[in-house]
C-alpha positions in Angstrom: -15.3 -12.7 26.8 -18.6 -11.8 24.6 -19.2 -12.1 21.6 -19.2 -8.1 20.9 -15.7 -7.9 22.6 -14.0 -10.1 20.8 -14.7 -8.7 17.9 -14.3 -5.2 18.8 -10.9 -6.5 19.2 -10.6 -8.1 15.7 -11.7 -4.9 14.8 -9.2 -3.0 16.6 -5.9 -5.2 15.5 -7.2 -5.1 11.5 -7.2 -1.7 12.1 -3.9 -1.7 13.7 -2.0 -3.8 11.1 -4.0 -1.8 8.4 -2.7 1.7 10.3 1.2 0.1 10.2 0.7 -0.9 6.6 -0.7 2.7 5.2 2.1 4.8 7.0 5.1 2.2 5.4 3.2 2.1 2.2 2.8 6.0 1.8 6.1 7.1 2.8 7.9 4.1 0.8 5.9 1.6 -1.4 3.7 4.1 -3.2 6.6 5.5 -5.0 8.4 2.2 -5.8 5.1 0.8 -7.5 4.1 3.9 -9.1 6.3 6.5 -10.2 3.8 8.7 -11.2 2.7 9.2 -7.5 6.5 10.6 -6.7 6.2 13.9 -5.2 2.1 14.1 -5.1 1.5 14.6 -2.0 -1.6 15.7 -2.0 -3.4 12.7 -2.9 -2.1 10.5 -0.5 -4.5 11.4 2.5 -6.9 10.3 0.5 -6.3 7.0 0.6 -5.3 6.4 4.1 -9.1 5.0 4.8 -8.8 2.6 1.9 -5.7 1.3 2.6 -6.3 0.7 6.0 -9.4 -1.5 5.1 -8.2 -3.5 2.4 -4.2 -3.6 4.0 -4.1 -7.3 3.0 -4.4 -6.7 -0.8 -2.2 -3.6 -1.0 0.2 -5.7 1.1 0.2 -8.3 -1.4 0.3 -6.2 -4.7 3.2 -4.5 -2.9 5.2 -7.5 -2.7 3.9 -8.5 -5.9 5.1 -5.7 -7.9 8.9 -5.6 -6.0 9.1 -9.0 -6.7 8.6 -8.8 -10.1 10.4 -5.6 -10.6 13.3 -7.7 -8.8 12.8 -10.3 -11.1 13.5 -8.0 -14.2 10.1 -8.4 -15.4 9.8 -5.0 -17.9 6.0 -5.0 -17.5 6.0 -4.5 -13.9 8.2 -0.9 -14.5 5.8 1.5 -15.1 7.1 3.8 -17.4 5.9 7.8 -16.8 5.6 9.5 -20.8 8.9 12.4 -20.9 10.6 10.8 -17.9 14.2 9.1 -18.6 14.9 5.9 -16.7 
């Protein structure tokens, strides 16, 4: 195997795992991290490219923020001004 396939298929399983990552994150982490991005819709295509290149980070914020937000940690609620909750 060369050098150029190889990482063609680096390339192709980052982008894989960074494709699985985007679609569980849009549809269910985006909204548990940020409540103002509940029902903006809009937006989110726009980010599909950036999340699929940096998955590891959003991953890791992700897990960040539930686990704090588990933890009872009251910074890691973000609080949207005129909503109750």
């Amino acid at each position: 195997m060369s050098f150029a396939q190889v990482l063609i298929l680096g390339v192709q399983i980052w982008g894989t795992a960074g494709a699985v990552v985007c679609i569980l994150f849009l549809l269910v982490g985006i909204d548990r991290i940020d409540p103002a991005a509940r029902d903006a819709y809009a937006f989110r295509p726009l980010l599909i490219p950036g999340i699929v290149v940096i998955w590891p980070l959003v991953l890791w914020r992700w897990w960040t923020l539930e686990k704090l937000a588990r933890d009872g940690c009251p910074s890691a609620a973000v609080q949207v001004p005129g909503e109750d909750g």
